[in-house]
PDB file of N, CA, C and O in Angstrom, chain B, residues numbered from 101:
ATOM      1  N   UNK B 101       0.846  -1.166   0.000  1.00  0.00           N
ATOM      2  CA  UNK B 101       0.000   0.000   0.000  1.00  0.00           C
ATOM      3  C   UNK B 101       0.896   1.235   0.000  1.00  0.00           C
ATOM      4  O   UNK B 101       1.885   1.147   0.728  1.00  0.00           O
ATOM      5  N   UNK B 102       0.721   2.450  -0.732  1.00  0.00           N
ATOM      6  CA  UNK B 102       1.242   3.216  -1.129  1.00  0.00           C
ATOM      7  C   UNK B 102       1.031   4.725   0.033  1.00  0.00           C
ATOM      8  O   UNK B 102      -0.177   4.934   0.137  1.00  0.00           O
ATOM      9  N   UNK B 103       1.616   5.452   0.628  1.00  0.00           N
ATOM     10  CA  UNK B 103       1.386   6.597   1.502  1.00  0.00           C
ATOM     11  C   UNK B 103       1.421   7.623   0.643  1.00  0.00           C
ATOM     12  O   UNK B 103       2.226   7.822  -0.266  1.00  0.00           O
ATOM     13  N   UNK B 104      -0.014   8.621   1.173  1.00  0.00           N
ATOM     14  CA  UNK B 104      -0.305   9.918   0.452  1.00  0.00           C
ATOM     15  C   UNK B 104      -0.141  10.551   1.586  1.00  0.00           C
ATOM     16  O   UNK B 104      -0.544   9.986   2.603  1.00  0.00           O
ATOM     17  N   UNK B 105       0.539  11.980   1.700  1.00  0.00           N
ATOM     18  CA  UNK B 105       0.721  12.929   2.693  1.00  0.00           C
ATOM     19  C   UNK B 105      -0.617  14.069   2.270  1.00  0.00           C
ATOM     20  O   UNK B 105      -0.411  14.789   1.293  1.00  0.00           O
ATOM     21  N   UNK B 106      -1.612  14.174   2.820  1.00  0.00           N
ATOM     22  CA  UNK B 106      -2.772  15.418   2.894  1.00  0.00           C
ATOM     23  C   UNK B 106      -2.337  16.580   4.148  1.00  0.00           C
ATOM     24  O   UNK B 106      -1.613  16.455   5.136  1.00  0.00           O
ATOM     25  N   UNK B 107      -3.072  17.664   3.656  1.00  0.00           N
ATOM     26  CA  UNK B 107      -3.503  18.509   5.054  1.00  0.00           C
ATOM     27  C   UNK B 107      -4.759  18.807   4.502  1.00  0.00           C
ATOM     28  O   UNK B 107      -5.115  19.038   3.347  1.00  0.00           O
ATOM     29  N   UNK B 108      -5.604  18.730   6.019  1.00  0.00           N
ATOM     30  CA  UNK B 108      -6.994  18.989   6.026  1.00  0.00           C
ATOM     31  C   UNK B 108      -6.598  20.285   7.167  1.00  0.00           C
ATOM     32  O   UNK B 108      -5.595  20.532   7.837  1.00  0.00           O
ATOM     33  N   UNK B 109      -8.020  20.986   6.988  1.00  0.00           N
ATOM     34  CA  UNK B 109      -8.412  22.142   7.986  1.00  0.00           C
ATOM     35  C   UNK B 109      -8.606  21.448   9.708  1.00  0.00           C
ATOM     36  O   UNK B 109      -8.975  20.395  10.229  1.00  0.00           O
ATOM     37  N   UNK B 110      -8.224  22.456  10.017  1.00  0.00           N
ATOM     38  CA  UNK B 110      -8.754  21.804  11.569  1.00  0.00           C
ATOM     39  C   UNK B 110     -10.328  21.754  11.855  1.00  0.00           C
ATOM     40  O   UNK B 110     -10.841  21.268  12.864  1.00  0.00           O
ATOM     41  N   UNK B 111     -10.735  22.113  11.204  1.00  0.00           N
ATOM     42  CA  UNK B 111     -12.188  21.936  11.628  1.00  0.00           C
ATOM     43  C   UNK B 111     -12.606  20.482  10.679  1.00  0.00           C
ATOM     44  O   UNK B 111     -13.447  19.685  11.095  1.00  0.00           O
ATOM     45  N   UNK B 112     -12.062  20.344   9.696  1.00  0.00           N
ATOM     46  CA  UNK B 112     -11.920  18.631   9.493  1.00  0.00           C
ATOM     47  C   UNK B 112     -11.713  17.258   9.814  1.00  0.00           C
ATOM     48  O   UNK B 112     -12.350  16.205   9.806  1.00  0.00           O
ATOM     49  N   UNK B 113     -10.125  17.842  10.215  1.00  0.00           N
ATOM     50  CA  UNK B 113      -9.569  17.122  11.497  1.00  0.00           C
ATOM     51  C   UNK B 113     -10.901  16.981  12.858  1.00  0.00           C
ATOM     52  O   UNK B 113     -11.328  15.862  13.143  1.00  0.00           O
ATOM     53  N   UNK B 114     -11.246  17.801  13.330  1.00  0.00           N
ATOM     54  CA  UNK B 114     -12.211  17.509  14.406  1.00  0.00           C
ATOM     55  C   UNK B 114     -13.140  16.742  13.983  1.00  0.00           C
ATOM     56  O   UNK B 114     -13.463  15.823  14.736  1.00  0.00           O
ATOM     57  N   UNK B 115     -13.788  16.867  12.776  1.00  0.00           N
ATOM     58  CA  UNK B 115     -14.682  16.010  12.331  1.00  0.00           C
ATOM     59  C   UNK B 115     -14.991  14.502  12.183  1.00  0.00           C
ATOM     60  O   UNK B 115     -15.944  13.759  12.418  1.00  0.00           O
ATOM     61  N   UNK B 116     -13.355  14.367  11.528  1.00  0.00           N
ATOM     62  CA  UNK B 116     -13.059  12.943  11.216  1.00  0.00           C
ATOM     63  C   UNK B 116     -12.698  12.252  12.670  1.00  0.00           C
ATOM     64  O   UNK B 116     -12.951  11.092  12.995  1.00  0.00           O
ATOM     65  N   UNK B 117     -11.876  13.516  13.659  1.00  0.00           N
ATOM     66  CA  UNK B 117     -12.065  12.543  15.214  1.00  0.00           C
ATOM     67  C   UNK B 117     -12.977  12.300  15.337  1.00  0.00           C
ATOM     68  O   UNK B 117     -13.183  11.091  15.231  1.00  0.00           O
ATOM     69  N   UNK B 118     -14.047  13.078  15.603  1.00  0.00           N
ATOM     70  CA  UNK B 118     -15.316  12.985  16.329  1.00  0.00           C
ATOM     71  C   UNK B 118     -16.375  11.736  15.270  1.00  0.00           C
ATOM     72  O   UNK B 118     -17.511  11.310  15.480  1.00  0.00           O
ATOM     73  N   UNK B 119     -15.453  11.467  14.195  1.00  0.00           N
ATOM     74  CA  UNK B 119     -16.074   9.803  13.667  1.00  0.00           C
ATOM     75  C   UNK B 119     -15.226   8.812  14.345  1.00  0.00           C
ATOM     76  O   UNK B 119     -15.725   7.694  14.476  1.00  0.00           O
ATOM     77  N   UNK B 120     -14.061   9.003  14.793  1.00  0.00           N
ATOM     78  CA  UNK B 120     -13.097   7.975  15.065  1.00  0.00           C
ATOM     79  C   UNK B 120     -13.831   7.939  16.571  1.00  0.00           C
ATOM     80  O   UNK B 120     -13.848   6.718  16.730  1.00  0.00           O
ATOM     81  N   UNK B 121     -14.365   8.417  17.616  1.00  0.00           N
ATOM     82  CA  UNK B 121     -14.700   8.733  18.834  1.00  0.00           C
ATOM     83  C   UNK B 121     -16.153   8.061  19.063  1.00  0.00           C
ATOM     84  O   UNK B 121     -16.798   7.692  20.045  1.00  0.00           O
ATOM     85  N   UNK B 122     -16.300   8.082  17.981  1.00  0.00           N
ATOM     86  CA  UNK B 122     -18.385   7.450  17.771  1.00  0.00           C
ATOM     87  C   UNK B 122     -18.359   6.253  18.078  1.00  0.00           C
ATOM     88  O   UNK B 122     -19.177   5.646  18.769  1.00  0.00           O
ATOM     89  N   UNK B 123     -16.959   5.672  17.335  1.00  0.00           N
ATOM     90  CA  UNK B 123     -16.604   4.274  16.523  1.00  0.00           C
ATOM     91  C   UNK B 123     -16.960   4.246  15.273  1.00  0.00           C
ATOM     92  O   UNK B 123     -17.490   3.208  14.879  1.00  0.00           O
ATOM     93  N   UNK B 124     -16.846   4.912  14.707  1.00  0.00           N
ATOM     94  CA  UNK B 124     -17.530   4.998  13.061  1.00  0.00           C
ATOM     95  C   UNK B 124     -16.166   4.662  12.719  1.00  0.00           C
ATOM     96  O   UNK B 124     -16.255   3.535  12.232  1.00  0.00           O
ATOM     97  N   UNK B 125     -15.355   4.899  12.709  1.00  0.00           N
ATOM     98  CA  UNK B 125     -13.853   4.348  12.001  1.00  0.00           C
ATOM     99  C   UNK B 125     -12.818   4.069  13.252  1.00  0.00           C
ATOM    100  O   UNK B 125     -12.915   4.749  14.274  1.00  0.00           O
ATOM    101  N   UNK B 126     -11.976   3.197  13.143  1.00  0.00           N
ATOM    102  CA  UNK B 126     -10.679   3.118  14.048  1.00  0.00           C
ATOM    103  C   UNK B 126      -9.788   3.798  14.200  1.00  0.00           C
ATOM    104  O   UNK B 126      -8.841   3.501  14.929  1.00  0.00           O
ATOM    105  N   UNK B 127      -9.910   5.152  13.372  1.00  0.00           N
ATOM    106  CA  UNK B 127      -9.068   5.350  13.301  1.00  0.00           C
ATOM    107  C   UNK B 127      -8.401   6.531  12.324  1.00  0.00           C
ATOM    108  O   UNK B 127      -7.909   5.796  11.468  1.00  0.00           O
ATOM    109  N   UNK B 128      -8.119   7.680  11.967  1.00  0.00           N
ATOM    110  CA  UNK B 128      -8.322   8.991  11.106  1.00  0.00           C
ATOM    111  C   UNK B 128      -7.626   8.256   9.604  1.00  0.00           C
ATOM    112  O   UNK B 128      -7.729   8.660   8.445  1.00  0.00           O
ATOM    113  N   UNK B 129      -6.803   6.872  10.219  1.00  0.00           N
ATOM    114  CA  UNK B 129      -6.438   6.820   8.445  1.00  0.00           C
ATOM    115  C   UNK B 129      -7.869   5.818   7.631  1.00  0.00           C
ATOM    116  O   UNK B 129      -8.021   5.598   6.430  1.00  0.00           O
ATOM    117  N   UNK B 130      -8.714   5.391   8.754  1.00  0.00           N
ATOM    118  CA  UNK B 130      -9.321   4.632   8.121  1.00  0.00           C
ATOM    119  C   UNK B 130     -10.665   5.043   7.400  1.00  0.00           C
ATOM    120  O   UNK B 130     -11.281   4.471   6.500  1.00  0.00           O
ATOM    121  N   UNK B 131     -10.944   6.298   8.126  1.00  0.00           N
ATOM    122  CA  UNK B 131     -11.832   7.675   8.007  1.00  0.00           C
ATOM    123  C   UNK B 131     -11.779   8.058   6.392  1.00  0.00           C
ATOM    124  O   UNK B 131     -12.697   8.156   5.579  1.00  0.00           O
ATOM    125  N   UNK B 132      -9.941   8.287   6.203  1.00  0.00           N
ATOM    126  CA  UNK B 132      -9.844   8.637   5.311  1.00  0.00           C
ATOM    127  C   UNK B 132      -9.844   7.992   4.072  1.00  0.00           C
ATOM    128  O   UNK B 132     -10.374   8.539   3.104  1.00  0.00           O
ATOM    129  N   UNK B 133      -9.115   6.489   3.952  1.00  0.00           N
ATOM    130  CA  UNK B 133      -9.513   5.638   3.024  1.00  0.00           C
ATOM    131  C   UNK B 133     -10.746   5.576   2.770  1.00  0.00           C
ATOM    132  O   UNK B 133     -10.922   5.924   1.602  1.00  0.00           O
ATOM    133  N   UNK B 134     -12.004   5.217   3.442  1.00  0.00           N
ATOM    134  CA  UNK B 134     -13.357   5.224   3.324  1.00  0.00           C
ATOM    135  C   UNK B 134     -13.554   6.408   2.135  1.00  0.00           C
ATOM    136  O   UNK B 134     -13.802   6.343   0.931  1.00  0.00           O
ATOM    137  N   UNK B 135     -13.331   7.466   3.027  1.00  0.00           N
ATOM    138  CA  UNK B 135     -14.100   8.874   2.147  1.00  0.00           C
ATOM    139  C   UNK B 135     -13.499   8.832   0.501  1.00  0.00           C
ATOM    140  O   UNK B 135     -14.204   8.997  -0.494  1.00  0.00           O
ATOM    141  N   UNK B 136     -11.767   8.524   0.504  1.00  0.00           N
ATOM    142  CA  UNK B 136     -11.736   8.598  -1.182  1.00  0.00           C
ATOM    143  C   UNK B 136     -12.081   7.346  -1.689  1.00  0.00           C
ATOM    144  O   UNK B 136     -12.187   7.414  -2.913  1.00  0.00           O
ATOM    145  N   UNK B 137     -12.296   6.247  -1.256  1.00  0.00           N
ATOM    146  CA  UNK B 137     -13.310   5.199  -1.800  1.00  0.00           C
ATOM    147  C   UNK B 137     -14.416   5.632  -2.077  1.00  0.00           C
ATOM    148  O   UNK B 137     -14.873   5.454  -3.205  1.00  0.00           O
ATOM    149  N   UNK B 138     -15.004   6.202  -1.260  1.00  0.00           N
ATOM    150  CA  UNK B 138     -16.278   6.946  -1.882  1.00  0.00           C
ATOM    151  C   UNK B 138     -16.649   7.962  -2.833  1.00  0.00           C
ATOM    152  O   UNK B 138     -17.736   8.200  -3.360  1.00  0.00           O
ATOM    153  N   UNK B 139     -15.176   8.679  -2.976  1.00  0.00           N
ATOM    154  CA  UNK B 139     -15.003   9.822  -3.942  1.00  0.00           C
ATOM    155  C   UNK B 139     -15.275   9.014  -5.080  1.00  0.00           C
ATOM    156  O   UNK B 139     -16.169   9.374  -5.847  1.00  0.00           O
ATOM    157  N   UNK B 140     -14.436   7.654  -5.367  1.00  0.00           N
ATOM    158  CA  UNK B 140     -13.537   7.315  -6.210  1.00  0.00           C
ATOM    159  C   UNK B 140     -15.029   6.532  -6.846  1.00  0.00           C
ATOM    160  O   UNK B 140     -15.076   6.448  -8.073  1.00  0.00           O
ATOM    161  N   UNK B 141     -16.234   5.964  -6.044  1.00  0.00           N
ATOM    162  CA  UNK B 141     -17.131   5.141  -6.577  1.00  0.00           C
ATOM    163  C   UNK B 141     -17.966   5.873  -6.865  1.00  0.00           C
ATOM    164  O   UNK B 141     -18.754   5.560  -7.757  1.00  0.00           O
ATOM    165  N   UNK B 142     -18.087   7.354  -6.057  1.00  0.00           N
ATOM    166  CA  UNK B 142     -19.435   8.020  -6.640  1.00  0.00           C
ATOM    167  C   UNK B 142     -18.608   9.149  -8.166  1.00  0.00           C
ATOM    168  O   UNK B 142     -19.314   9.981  -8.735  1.00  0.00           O
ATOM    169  N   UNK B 143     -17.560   9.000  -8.454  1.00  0.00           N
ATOM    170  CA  UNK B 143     -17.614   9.955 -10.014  1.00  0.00           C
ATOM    171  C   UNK B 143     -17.526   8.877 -11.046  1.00  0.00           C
ATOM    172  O   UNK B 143     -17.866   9.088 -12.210  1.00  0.00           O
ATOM    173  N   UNK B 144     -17.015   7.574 -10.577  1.00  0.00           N
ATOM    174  CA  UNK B 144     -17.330   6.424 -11.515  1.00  0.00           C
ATOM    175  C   UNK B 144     -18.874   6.446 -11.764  1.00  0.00           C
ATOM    176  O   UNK B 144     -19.425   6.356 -12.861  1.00  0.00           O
ATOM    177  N   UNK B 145     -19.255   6.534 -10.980  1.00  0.00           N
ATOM    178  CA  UNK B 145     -20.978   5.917 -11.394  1.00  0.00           C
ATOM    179  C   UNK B 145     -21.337   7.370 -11.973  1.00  0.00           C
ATOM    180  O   UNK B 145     -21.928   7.477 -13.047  1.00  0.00           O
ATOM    181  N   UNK B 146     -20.956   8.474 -11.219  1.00  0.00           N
ATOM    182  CA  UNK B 146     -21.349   9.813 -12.566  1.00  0.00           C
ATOM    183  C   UNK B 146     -21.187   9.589 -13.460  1.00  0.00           C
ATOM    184  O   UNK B 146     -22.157   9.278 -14.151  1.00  0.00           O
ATOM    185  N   UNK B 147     -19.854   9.598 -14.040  1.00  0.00           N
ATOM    186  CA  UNK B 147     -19.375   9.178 -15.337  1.00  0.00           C
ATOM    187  C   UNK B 147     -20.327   8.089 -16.357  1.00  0.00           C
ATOM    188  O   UNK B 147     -20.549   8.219 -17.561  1.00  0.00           O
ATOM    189  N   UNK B 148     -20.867   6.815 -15.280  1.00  0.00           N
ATOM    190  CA  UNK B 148     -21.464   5.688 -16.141  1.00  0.00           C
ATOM    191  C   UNK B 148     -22.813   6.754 -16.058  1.00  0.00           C
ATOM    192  O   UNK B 148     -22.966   7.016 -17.251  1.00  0.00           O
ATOM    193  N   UNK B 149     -23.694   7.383 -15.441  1.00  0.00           N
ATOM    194  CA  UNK B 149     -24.867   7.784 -15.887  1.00  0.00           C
ATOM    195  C   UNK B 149     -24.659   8.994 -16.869  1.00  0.00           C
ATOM    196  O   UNK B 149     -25.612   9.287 -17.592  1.00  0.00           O
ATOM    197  N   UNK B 150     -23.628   9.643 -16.948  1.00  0.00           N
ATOM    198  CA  UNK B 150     -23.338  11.014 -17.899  1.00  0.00           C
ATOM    199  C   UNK B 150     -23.465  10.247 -19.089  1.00  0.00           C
ATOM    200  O   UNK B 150     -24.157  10.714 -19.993  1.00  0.00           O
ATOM    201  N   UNK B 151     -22.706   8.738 -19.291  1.00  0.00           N
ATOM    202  CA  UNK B 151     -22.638   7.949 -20.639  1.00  0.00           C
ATOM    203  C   UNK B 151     -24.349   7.730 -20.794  1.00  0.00           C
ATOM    204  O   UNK B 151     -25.070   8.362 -21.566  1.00  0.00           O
ATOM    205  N   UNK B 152     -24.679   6.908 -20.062  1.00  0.00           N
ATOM    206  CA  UNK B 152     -25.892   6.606 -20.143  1.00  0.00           C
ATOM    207  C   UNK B 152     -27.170   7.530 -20.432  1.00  0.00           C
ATOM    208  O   UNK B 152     -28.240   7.163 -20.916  1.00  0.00           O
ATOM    209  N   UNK B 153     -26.754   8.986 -19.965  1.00  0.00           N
ATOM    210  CA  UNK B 153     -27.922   9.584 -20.129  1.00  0.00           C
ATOM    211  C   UNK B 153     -27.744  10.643 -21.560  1.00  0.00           C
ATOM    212  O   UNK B 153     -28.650  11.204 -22.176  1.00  0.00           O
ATOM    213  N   UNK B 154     -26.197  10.685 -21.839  1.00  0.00           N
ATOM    214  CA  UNK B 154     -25.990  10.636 -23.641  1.00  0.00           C
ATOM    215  C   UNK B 154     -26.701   9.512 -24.406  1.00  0.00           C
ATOM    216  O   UNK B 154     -27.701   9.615 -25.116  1.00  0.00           O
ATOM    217  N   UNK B 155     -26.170   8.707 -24.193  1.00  0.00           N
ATOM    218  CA  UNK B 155     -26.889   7.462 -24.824  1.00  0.00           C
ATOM    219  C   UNK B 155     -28.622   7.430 -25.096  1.00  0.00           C
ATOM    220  O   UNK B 155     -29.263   7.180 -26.117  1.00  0.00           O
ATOM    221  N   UNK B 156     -28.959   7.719 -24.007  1.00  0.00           N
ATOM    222  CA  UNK B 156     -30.595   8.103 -24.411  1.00  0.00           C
ATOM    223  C   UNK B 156     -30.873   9.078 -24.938  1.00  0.00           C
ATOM    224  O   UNK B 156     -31.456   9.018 -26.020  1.00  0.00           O
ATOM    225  N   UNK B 157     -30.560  10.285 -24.368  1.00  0.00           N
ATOM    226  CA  UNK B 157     -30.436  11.380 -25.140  1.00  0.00           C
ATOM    227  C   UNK B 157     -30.432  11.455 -26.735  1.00  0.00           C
ATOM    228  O   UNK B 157     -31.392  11.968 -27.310  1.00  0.00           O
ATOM    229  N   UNK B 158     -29.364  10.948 -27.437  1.00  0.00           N
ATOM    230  CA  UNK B 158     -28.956  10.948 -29.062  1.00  0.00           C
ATOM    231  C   UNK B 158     -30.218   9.946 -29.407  1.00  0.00           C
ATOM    232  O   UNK B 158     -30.842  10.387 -30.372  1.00  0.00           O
ATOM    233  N   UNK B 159     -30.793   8.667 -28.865  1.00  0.00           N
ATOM    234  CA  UNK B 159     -32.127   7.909 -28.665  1.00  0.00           C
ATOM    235  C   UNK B 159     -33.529   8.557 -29.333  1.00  0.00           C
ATOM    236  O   UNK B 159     -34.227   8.257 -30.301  1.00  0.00           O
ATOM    237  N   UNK B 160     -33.563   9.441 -28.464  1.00  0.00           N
ATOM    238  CA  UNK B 160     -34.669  10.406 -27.870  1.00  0.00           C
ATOM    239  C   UNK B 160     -35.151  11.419 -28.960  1.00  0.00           C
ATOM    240  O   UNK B 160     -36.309  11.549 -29.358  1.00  0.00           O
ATOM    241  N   UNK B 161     -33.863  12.226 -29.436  1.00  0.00           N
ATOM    242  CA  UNK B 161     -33.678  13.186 -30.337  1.00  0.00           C
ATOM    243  C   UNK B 161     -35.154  13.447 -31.176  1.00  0.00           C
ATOM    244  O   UNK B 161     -35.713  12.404 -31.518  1.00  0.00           O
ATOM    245  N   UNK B 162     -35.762  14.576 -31.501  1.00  0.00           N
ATOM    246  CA  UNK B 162     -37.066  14.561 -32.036  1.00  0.00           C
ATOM    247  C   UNK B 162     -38.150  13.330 -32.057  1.00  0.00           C
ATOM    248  O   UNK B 162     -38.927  13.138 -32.992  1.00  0.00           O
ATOM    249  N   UNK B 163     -38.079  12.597 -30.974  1.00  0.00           N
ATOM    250  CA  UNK B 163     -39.227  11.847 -30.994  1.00  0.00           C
ATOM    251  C   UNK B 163     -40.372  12.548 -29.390  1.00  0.00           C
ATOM    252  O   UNK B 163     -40.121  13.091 -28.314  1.00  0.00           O
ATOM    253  N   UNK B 164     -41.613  12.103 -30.123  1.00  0.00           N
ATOM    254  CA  UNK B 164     -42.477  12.703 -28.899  1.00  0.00           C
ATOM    255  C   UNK B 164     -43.006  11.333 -28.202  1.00  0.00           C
ATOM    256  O   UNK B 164     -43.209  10.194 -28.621  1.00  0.00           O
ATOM    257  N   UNK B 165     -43.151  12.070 -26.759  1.00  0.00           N
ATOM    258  CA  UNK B 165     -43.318  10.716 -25.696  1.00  0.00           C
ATOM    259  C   UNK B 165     -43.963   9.834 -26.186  1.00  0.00           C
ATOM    260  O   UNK B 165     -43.234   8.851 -26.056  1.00  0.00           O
ATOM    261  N   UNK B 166     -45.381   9.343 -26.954  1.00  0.00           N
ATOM    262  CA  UNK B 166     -46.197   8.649 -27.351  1.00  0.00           C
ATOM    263  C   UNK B 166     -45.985   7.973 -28.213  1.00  0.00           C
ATOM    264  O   UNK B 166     -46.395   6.826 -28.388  1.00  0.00           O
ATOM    265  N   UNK B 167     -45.027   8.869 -29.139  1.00  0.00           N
ATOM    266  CA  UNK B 167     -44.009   7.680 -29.843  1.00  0.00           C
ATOM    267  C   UNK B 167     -43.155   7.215 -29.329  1.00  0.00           C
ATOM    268  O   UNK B 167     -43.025   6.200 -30.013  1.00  0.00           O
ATOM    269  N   UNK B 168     -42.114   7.149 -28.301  1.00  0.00           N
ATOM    270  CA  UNK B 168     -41.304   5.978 -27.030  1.00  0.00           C
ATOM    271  C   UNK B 168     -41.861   5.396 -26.927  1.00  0.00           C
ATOM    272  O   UNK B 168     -41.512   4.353 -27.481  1.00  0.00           O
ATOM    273  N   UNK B 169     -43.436   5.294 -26.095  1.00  0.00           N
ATOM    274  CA  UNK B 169     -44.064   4.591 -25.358  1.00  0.00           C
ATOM    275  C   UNK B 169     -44.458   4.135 -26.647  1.00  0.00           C
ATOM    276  O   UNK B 169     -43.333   3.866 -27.069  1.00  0.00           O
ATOM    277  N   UNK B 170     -45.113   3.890 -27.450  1.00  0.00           N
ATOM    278  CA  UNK B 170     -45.339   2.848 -28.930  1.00  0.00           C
ATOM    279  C   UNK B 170     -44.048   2.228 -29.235  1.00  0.00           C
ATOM    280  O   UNK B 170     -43.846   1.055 -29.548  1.00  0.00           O
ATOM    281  N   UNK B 171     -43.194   3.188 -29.097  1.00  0.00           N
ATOM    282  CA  UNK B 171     -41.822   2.310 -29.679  1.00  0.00           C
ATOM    283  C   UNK B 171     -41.323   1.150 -28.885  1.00  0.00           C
ATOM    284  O   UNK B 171     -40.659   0.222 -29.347  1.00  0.00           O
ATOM    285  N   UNK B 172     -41.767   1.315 -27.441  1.00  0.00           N
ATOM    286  CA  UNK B 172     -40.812   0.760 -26.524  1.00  0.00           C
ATOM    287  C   UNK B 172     -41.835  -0.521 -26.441  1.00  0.00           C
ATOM    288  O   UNK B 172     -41.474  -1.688 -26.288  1.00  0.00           O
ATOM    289  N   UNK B 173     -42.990  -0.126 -26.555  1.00  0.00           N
ATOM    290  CA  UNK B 173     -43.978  -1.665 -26.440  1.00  0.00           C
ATOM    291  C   UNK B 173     -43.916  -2.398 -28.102  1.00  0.00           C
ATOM    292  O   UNK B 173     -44.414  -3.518 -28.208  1.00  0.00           O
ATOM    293  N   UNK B 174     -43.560  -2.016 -28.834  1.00  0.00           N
ATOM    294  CA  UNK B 174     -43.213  -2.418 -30.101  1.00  0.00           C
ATOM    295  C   UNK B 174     -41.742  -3.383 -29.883  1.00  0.00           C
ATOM    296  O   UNK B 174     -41.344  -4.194 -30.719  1.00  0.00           O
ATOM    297  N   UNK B 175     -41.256  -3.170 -28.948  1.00  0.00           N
ATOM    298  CA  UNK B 175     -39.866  -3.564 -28.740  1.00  0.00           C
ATOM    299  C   UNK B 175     -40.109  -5.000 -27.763  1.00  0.00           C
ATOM    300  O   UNK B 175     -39.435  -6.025 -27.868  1.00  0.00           O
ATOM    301  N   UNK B 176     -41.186  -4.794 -26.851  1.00  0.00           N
ATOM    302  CA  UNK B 176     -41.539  -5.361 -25.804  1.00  0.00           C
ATOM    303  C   UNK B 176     -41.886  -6.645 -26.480  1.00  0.00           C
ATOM    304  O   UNK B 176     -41.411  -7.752 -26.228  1.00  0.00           O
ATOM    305  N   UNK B 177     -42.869  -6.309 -27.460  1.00  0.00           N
ATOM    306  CA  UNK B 177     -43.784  -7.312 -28.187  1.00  0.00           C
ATOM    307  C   UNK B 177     -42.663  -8.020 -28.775  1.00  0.00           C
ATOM    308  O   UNK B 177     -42.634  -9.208 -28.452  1.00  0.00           O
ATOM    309  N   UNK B 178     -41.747  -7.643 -29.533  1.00  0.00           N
ATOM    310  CA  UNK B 178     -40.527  -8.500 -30.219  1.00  0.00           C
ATOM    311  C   UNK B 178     -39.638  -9.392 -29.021  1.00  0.00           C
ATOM    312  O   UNK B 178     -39.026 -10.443 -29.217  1.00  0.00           O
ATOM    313  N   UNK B 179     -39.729  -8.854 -28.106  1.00  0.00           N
ATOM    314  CA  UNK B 179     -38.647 -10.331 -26.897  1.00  0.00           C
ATOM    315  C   UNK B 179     -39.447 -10.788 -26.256  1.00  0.00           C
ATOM    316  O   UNK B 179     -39.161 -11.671 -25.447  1.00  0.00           O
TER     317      UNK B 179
END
């Protein structure tokens, strides 16, 4: 495992104690792994819905709702 040197604010620092103090973590490095795991899973999944909601989008392009909803049960009926 690889060491990253940060500085946080002190009013951060208090924060992440006062999780280490709850028992919410063991510990301020474990506080901190957690949180960029979480950075790291919530802009992945942005990223997959930014794709995804292009993807419908270019889909979508001049069609009106009533035609989706025909299209999509037209689609339904075929699988």
């Amino acid at each position: 495992m690889e060491s990253l040197q940060i500085r946080l604010t002190p009013q951060v620092i208090k924060k992440v104690d006062e999780l280490v103090e709850q028992g919410v973590y063991s510990n301020r490095n474990e506080a901190v792994r957690d949180a960029v795991r979480r950075l790291v899973f919530n802009y992945e999944a942005l990223s997959h819905t930014k794709v995804l909601r292009e993807e419908i989008s270019s889909k979508l392009k001049g069609k009106s709702a009533s035609k989706l909803i025909k299209d999509a049960r037209e689609e339904e009926d075929r699988i």
